[in-house]
C-alpha positions as CSV (number, residue, x, y, z in Angstrom):
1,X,62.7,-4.3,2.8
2,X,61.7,-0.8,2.7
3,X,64.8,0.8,3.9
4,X,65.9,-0.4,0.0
5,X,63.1,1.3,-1.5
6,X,63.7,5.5,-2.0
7,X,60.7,7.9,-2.8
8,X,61.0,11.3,-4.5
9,X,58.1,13.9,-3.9
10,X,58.1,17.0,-5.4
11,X,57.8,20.0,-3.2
12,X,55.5,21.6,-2.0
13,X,53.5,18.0,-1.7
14,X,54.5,17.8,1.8
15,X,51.5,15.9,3.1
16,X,52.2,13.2,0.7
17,X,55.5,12.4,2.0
18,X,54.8,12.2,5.1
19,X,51.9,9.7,4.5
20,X,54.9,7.6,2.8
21,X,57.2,8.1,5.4
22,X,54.6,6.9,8.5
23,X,54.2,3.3,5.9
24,X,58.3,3.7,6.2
25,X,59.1,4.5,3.2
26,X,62.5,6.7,2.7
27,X,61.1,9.9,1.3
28,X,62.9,12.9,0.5
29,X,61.7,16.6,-1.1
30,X,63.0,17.4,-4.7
31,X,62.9,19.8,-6.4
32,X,62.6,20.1,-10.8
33,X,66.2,20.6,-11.2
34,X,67.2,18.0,-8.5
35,X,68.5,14.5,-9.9
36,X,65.5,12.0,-9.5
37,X,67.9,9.0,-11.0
38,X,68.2,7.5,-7.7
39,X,64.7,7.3,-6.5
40,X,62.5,4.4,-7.6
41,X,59.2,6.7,-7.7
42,X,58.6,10.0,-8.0
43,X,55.8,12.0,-7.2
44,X,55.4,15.4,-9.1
45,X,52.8,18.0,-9.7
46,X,52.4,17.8,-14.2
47,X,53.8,15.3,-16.0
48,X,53.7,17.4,-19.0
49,X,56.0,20.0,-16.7
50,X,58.9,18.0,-16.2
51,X,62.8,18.5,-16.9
52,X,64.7,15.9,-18.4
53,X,66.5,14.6,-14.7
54,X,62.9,13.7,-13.7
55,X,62.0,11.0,-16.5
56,X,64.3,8.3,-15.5
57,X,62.1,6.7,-12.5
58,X,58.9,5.7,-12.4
59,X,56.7,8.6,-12.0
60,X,53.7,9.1,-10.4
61,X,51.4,12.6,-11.0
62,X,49.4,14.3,-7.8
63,X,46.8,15.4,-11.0
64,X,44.6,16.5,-8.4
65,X,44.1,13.6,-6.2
66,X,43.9,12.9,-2.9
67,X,46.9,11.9,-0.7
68,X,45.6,9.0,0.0
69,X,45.3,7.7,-3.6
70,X,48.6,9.2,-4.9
71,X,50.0,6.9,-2.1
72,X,48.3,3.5,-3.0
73,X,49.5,4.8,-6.4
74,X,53.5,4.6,-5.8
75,X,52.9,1.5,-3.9
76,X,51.6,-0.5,-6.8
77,X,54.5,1.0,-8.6
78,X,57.0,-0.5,-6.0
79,X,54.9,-3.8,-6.2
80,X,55.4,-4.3,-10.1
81,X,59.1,-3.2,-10.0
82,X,59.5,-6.2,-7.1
83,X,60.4,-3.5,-5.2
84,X,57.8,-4.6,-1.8
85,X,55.6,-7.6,-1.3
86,X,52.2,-6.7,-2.2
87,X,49.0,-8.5,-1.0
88,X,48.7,-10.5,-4.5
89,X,51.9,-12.6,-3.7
90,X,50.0,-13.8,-0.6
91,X,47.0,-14.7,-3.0
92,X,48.6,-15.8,-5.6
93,X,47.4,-19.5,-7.2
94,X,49.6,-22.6,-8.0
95,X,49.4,-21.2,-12.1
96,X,49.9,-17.7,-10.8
97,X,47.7,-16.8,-13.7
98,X,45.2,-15.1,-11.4
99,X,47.6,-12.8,-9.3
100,X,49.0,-11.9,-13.1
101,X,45.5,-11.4,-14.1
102,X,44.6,-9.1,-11.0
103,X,48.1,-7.1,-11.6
104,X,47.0,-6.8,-15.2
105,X,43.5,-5.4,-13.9
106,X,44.8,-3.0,-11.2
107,X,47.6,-1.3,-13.2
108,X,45.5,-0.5,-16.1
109,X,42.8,0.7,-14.0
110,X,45.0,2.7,-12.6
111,X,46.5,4.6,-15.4
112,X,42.8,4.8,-16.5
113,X,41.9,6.2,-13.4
114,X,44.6,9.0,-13.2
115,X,44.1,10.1,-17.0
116,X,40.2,10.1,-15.9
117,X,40.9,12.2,-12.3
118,X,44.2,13.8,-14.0
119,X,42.7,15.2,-17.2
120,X,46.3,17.0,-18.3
121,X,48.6,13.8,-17.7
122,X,49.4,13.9,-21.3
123,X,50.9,11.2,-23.5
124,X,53.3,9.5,-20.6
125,X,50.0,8.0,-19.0
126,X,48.0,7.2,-22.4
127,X,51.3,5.3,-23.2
128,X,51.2,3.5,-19.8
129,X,47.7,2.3,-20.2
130,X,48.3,1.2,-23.6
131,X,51.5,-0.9,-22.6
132,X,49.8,-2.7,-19.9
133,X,46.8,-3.4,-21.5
134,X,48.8,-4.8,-24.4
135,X,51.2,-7.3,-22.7
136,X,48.6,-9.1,-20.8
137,X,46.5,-10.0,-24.3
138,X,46.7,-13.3,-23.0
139,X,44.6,-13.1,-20.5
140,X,42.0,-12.0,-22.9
141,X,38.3,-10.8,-22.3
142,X,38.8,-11.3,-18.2
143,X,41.0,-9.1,-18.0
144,X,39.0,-6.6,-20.0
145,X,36.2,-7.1,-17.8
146,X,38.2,-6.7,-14.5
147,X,39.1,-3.2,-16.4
148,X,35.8,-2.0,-17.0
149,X,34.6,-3.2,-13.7
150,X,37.4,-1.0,-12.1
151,X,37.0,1.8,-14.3
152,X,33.5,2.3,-13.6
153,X,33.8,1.9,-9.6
154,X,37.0,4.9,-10.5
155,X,34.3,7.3,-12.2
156,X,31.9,6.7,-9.8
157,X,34.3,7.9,-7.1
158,X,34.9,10.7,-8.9
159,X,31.7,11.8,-9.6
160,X,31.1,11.0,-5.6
161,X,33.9,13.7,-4.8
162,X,33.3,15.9,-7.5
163,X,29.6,16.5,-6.2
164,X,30.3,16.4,-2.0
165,X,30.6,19.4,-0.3
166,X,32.0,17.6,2.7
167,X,34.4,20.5,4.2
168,X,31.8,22.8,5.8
169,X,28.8,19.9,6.3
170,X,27.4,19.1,9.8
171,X,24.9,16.1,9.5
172,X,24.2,14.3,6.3
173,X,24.4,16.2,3.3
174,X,23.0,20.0,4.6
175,X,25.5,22.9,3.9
176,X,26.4,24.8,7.3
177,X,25.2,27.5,5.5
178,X,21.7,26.1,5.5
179,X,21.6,26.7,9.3
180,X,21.5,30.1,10.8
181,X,23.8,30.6,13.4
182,X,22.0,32.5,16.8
183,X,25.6,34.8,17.1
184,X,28.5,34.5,15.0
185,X,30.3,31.6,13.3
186,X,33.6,31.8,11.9
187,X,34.5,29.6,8.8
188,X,38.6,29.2,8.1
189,X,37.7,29.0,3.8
190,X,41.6,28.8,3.2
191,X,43.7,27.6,6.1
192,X,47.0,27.6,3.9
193,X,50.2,30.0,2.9
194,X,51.2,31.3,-0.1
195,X,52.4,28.4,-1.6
196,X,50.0,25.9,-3.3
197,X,49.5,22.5,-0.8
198,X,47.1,19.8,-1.6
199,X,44.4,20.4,1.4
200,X,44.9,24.1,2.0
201,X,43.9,27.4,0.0
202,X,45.7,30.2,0.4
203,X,44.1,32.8,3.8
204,X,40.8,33.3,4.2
205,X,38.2,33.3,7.1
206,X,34.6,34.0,7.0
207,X,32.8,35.9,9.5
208,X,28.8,35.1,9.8
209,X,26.7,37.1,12.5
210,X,23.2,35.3,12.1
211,X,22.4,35.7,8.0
212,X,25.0,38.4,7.1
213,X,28.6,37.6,6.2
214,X,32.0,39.1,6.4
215,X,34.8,37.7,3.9
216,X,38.1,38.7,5.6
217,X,40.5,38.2,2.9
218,X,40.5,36.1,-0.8
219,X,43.1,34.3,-1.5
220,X,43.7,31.5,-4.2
221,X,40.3,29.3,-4.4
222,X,38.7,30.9,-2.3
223,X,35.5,31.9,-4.1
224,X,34.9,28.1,-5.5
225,X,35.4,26.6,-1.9
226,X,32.9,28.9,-0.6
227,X,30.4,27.5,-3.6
228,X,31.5,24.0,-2.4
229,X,30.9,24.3,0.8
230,X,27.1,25.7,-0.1
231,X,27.7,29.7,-0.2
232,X,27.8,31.6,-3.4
233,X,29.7,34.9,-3.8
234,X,26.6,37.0,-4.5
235,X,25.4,35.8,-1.0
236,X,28.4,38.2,0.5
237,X,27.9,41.9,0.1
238,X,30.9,42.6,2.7
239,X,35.0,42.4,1.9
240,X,37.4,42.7,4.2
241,X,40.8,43.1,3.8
242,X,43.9,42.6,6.4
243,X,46.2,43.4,3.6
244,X,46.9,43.4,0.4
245,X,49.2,40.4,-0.5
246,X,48.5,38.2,-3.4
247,X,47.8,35.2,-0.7
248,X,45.3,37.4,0.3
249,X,43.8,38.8,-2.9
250,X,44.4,36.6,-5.1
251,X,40.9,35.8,-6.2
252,X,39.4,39.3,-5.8
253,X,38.7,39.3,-9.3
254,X,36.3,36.0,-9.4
255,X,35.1,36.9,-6.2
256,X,34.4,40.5,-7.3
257,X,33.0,39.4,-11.2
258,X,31.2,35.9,-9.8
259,X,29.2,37.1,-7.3
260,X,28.3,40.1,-9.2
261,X,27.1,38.7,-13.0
262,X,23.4,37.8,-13.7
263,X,20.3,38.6,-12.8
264,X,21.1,37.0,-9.2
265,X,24.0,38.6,-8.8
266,X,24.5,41.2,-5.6
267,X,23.9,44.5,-6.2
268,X,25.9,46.3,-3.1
269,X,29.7,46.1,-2.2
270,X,31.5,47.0,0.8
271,X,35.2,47.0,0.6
272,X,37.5,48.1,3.4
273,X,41.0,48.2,4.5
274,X,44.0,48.9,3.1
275,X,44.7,50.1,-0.2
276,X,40.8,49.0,-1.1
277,X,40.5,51.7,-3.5
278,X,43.4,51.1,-5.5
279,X,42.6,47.1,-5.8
280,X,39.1,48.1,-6.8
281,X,40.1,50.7,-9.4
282,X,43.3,48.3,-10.8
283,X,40.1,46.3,-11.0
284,X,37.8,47.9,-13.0
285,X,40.2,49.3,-15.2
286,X,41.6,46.4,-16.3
287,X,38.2,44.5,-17.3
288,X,36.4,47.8,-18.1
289,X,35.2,46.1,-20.7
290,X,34.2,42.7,-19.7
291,X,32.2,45.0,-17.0
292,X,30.7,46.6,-20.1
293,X,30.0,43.6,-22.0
294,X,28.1,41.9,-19.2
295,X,26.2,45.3,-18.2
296,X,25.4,45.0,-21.8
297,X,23.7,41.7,-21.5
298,X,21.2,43.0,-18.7
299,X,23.4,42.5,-15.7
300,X,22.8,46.1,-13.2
301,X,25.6,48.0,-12.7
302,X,24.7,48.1,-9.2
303,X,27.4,45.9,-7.2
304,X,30.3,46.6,-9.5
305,X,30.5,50.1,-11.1
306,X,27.7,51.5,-9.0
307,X,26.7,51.2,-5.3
308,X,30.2,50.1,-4.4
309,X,31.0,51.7,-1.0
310,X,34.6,51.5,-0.4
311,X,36.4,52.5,3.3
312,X,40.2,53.2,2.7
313,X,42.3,52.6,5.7
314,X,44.9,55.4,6.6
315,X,44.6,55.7,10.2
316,X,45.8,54.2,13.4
317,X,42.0,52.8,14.0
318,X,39.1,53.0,11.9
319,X,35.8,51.8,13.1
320,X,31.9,51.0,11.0
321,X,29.1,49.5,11.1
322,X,27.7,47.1,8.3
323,X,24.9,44.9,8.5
324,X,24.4,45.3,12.6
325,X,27.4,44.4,13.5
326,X,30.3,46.7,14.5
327,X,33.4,46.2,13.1
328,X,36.6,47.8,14.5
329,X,40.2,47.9,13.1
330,X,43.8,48.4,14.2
331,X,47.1,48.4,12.3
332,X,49.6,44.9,13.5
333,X,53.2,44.8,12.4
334,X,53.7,42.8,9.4
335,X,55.3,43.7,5.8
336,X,52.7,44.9,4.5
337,X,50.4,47.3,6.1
338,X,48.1,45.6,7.9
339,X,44.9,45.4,10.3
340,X,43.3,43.1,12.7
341,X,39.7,43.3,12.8
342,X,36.8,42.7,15.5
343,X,33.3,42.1,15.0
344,X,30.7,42.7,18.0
345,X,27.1,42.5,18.5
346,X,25.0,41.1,20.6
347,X,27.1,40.2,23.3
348,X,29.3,38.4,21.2
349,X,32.3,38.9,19.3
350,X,35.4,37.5,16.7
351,X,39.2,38.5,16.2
352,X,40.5,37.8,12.9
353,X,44.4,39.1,13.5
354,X,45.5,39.4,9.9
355,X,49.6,38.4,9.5
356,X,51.9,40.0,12.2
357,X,54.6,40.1,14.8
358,X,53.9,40.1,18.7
359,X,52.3,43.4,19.1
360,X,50.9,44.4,22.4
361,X,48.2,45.8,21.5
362,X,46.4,42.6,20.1
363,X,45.7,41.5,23.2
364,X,43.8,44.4,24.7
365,X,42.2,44.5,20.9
366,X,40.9,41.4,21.0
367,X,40.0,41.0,25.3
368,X,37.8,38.5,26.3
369,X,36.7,37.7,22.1
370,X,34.9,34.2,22.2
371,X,37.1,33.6,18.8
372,X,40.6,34.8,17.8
373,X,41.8,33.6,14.4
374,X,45.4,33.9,14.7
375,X,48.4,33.6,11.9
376,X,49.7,30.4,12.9
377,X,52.4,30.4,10.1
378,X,55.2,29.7,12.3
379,X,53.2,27.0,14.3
380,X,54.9,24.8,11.2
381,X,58.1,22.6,11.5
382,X,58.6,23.3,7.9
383,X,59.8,19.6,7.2
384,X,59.1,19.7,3.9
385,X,61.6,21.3,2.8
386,X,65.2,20.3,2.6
387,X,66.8,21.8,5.8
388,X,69.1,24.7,5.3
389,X,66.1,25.8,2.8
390,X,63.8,26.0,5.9
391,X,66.3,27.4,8.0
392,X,66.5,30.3,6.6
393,X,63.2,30.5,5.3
394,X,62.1,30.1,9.3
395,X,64.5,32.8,10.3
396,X,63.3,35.2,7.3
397,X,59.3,34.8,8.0
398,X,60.3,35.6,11.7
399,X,60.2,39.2,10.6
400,X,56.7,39.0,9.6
401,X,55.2,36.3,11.5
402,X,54.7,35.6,15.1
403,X,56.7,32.9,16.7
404,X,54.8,30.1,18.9
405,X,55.8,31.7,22.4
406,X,54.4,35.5,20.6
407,X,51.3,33.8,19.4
408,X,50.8,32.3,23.0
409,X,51.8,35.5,24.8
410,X,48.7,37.7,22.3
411,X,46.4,34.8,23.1
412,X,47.3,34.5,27.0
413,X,46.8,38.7,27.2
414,X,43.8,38.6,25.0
415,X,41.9,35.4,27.8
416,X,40.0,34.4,24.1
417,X,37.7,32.1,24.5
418,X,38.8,29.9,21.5
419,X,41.8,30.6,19.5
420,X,42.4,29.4,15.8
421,X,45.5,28.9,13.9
422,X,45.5,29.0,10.3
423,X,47.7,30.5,7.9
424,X,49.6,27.5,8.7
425,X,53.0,26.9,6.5
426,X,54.1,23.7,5.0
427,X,55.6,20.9,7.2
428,X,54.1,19.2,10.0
429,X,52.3,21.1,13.3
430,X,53.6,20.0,16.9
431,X,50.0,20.3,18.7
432,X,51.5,18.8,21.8
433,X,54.4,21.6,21.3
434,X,52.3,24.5,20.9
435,X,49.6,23.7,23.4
436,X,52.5,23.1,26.2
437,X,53.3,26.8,25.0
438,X,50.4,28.1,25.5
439,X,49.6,26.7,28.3
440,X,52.9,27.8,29.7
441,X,52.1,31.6,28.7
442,X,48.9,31.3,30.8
443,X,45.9,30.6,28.1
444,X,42.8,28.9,29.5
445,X,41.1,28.7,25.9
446,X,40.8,26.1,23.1
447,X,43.2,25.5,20.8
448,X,41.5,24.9,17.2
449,X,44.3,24.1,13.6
450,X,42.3,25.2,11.2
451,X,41.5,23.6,8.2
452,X,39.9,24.3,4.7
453,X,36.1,25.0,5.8
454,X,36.1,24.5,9.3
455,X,33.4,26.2,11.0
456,X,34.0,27.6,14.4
457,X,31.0,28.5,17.1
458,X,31.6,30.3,20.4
């Protein structure tokens, strides 16, 4: 009976819905000053955060988790309300005492669990816990046990996740970054859009040529995904910039302070592109003196308020060289201004296009590159959102984003050996849809959707 059963998620937690929606569940994107009284679950973001119309289901908090847990979450919240058969009818005894047992068990493990992996839950989920471990006395220290037991397999899980850096790993547990690449490599560090998404930072790519890198961009998380996935900031002495929007910049600062503190910390900077000098003296400005205070404690100055080599972009093209490998830039049409970069050496090369319309001069730019990272925002069917909300957020980021067709036409003129989208906007991607349209536009390459520390080889 699941057509009876209605599921709210809050957005942007598109990914969750449509996990519900392929088990057939009605789903349907809310947002905080929506009424939630007709749903029987609802997903939302903080507990803590919520208006008055969202306490009267039963609600269920992301806190962090994974999609796949949230789900088996709101499921076992359907089950107690007698909303959907669960497994436990079909095991239930002739007493029924141990399918009441086992529902005892899992629900209060599972309120433990989220306050244990959803630290700022707050009093709605310590009350939860409480309730259910208080009308099941009956079934006395069993049921206890069956907590504990479940509790413990929870924290181990987490402690799994917490210490896996399973995005960028090849084999076993070695960091990509434990592996020197012959040519260049091209990490996607945050596949996402400006908006926070379970599963994607916000933009950023990393370029490696052998054992130098090249951060293009630092949005949201970006400096903590690169630890995760086995490379510290003060590993990268090079930052790039396409432009200077906060999806991009976002985490300058920890990037910038992170990879500089200590006595490990790097002690050169290159910055480049547009408006560089202004984000690095808005920077230093404004923590002159935590710069001070940590100079203070023995850190050089080297890497943050000396030896900090910065390249301004004003010009139609600008071309450098850092580390061996030439680096060329041109301006792309977007809202902001904005470059594409190049990297060659060695025979090989990498495009990372920055945001943009169709421009024609990507495609010469970026001629016979063995990878082009391309913004693939409007790849997106934006289905997360309620529909005259994406309308017209589709036909607004048309004006700053290249279209499917566009993005095929630049990769078709360009014959790249492998193209990447990422970037990628909320919703759901077509890959049948936008390989048929880049096929159609004449593109022999690969295709690649990015995600969240994918690494890329030519």
């Amino acid at each position: 009976m699941l057509q009876m059963v209605k599921v709210a998620v809050e957005y942007p937690f598109t990914d969750i819905r449509q996990a519900l929606q392929k088990k057939g569940y009605q789903t349907d994107m809310v947002e905080m000053e929506a009424d939630a009284s007709i749903y029987d679950v609802i997903v939302v973001r903080n507990l803590n955060a919520l208006s008055a119309s969202f306490i009267k289901g039963s609600l269920v908090e992301t806190g962090g988790r994974s999609v796949k847990e949230v789900v088996m979450e709101v499921e076992e919240r359907l089950q107690r309300a007698g909303k959907i058969a669960g497994r436990a009818n079909a095991e239930r005894s002739g007493t029924g005492a141990g399918f009441k047992s086992g529902m005892l068990a899992g629900a209060a493990a599972g309120a433990l669990a989220a306050l244990m992996m959803a630290p700022k839950s707050g009093e709605e989920l310590q009350r939860l816990l409480k309730e259910k471990i208080s009308t099941g006395d009956s079934e006395g220290e069993d049921s206890l046990n069956r907590i504990k037991e479940k509790a413990a397999q929870v924290k181990d899980k987490a402690m799994e996740m917490k210490g896996k850096k399973s995005m960028g790993q090849e084999k076993g547990n070695q960091s990509i970054f434990e592996t020197v690449p012959d040519g260049f490599r091209v990490v996607t560090v945050g596949s996402g859009n400006p908006l926070t998404e379970i599963g994607r930072n916000s933009p950023s790519t990393l370029v490696q040529f052998k054992d130098k890198y090249f951060l293009v961009d630092c949005g949201a998380d970006t400096t903590s995904t690169l630890f995760e996935l086995g490379l510290p900031a003060n590993k990268i002495n090079n930052m790039l910039f396409t432009h200077q929007h906060v999806d991009h910049n976002g985490d300058f600062w920890t990037f910038f302070i992170d990879g500089w503190q200590g006595s490990g910390g790097r002690r050169l900077l290159n910055l480049a592109g547009p408006q560089v000098q202004e984000l690095y003296d808005a920077t230093v400005n404004f923590f002159k003196k935590d710069l001070e205070y940590r100079a203070g404690l023995g850190t050089s100055k080297d890497g943050a308020l000396t030896n900090v080599h910065i390249t301004d972009f004003t010009e139609e093209k600008h071309s450098l060289e850092l580390d061996g490998v030439k680096i060329t830039a041109i301006p792309v049409p977007h809202s902001a201004p904005t470059y594409a970069f190049r990297f060659d050496a060695e025979g090989q090369s990498a495009v990372v296009s920055g945001d943009l319309t169709y421009t024609a001069d990507l495609g010469p730019f970026a001629k016979d590159t063995d990878i082009l990272v391309l913004d693939g925002m409007m790849t997106s069917d934006f289905s997360g959102l309620p529909e005259e909300k994406a309308e017209n957020l589709e036909k607004g980021l048309e004006n700053s984003h290249a279209v499917t067709e566009d993005l095929a036409r630049m990769a078709a003129e360009s014959a790249a050996g492998k193209v990447v989208l990422t970037h990628l906007g909320l919703g759901k991607i077509d890959v049948k849809r936008v390989t048929k349209e880049f096929s159609s536009a004449g593109f022999k390459g690969d295709i690649i959707i990015a995600e969240d520390g994918l690494a890329i080889y030519p």
